[in-house]
N, C-alpha and C positions, 0 to 999 in steps of 0.2 A: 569535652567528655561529660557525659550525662554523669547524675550521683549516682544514679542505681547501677553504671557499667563503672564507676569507680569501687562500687564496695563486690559487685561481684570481681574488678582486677584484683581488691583485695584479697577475696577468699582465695581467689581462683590460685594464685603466688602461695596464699599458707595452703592451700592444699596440694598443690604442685613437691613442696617441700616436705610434707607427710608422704606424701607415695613415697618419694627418692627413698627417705628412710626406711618404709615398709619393704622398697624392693630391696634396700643391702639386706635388711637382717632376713628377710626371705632367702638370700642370697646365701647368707652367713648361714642359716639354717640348715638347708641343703648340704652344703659342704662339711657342716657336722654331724649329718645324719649320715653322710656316705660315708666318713668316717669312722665314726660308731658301727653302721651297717659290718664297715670290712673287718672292723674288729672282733666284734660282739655276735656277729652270721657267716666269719671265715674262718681266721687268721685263728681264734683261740680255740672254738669247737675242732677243728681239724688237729690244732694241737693236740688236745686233751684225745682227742682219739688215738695220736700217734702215743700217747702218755700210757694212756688205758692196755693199748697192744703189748708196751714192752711190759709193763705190770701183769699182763695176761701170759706171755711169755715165760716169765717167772713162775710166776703163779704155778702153770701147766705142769714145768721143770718139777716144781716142787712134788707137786701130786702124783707125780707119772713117778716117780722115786719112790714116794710114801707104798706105790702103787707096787712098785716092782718089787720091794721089802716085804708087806704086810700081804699080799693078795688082797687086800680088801678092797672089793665091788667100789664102794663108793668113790674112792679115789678117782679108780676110773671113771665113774660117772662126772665129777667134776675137769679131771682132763677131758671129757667131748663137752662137758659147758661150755669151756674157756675157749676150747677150738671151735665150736659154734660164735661164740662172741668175737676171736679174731677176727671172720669174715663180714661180721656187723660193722665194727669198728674200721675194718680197711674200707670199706664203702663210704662212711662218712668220712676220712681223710682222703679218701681220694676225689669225691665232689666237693669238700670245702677249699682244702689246698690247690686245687686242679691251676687258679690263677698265680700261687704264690709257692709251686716248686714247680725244678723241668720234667717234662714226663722221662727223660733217663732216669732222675733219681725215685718218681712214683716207680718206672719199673723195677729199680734193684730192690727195694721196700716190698714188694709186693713178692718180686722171687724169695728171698728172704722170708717172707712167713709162709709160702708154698715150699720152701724145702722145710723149713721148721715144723709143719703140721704134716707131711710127711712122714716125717723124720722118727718125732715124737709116737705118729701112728703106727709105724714102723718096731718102733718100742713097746708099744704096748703088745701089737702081736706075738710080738715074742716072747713076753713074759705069760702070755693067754697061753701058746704053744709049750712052754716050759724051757726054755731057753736057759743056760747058764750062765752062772753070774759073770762071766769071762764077756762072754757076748753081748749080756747088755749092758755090762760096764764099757762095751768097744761103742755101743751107739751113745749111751749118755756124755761118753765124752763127745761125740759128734755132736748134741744137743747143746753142750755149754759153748762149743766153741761157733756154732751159728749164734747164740743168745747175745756171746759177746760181739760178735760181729755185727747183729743187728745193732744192739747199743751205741759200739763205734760209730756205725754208721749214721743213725737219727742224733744222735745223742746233739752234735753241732747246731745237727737243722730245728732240734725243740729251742735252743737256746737261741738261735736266730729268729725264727720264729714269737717267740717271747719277749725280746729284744725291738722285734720289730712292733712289736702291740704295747710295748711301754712307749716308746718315740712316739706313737700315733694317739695313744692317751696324752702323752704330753704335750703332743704340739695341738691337739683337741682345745685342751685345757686354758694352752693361750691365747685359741682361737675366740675361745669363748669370754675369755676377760678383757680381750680386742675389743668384742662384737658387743661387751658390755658396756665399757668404756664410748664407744662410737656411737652408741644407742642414748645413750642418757646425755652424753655431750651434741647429738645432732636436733634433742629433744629441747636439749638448753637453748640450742640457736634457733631452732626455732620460737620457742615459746618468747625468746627476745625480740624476735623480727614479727612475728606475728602481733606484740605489743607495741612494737613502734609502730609497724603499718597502720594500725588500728589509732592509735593515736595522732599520725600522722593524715589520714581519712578523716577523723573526726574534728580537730582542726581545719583542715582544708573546708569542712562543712559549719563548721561554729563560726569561726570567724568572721566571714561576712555574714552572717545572720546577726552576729553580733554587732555588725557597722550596721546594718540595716536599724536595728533597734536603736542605736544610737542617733540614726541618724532622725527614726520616727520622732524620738525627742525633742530633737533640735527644733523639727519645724511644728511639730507641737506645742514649743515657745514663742513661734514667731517667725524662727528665721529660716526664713523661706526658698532664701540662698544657697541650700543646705546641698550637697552633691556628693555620691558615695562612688567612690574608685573601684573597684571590683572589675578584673579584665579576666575572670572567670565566663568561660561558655558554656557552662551548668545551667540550670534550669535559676541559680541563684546570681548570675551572670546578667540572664533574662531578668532576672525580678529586679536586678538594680537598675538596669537600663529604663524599665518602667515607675520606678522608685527616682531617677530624674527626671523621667520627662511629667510625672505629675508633680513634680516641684518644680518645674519650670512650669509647666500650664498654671498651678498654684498662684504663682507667682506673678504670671501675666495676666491673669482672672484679676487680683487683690490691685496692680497698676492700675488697670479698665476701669475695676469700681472707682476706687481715686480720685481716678479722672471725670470720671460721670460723677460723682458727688460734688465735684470741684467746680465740675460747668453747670452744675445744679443750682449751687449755691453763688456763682456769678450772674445767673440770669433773674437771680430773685431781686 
């Protein structure tokens, strides 16, 4: 193997091993994004709407009382706020919750504030009409006893609901101290392997550079005998195989002379 397809095997392994990492924590990302998503764009907006409604419920109760005591206007105007707002607020629990209640229980929720806005409207007309207190103390009790029945009836599904978005924070939570843990420990193994490899390349390449140098030495002294091991088929492979065989030529050139000085100095 050539040195330049060694140091590209090199990079090629440490970068192989930075993807892998990139894809978990991409991986890891996603999965905490859908999770925050279902939390933070479902599960709790849908809550707080179904929170908002019973609180408007009251609310209404309250006014539509104040309403039917005092005649004053305004009351009224606030009971059609709050019944304007319950139809807000049932829209947004019924597209946030739509995946995480059964539509039986969206439909009893929904009958529930259709007879309650009713009911209540039903109330006011009467006291506009002039109605007796007999009478509309016969609907307010109808009014408290739908309020508590709506309550009854959500009251479970908020705590579930909320229940369900605490477990999904928390198991977020140690998603994320996982995903931290595995990131800085996959970072570690790398940055260890990346430094061997690298060390490990860099030797494979020093070292016969460094017989070679030695070996220049040797026959730089003299000794001409000199032969470098190297069973590498790198380009450093090649340059020893060349690296004896001009120490052999060397060598057989310096016999030659030798000899021709030798028969030189016999024929004189």
């Amino acid at each position: 193997m050539k040195i330049n397809q060694k140091l590209i095997s090199g990079f090629l392994v440490v970068s192989l091993l930075i993807l892998a990492v990139s894809y978990i924590s991409i991986t890891i990302q996603e999965r905490l994004t859908t999770n925050f998503q279902e939390v933070a764009g479902e599960v709790l907006p849908g809550t707080a709407a179904l929170i908002r409604v019973e609180a408007a419920l009251y609310q209404s109760l309250v006014y539509a009382a104040e309403y039917a005591s005092t005649g004053d206007i305004e009351y009224k105007k606030e009971v059609e706020a709050l019944i304007a707002d319950l139809s807000k607020q049932m829209t947004i629990h019924r597209i946030d919750h739509a995946r995480h209640d059964t539509p039986e229980h969206m439909e009893i929720i929904e009958d529930k504030i259709d007879t309650f806005i009713n009911t209540i409207t039903e109330y006011i007309l009467l006291k506009d009409k002039g109605g007796s207190q007999e009478e509309l103390r016969i609907v307010r009790t109808r009014l408290n006893e739908i309020v508590y029945n709506f309550t009854s009836s959500v009251g479970p599904f908020i705590e579930k609901h909320l229940q369900n978005s605490r477990e999904i924070t928390k198991t977020t939570k140690q998603h994320i101290a996982n995903a931290r843990k595995l990131i800085v420990g996959s970072s570690a193994i790398i940055l260890v392997l990346a430094l061997a490899l690298g060390l490990f390349i860099s030797r494979l390449i020093s070292k016969p550079i460094l017989k070679l140098t030695e070996a220049a030495a040797q026959i730089g002294k003299g000794s001409l005998d000199t032969k470098i091991e190297i069973k590498s088929r790198d380009e450093i492979g090649r340059l020893a195989d060349s690296f004896n065989k001009m120490s052999k030529d060397l060598q057989m050139i310096t016999v030659s002379r030798d000899a021709f000085a030798q028969e030189v100095v016999e024929r004189k």
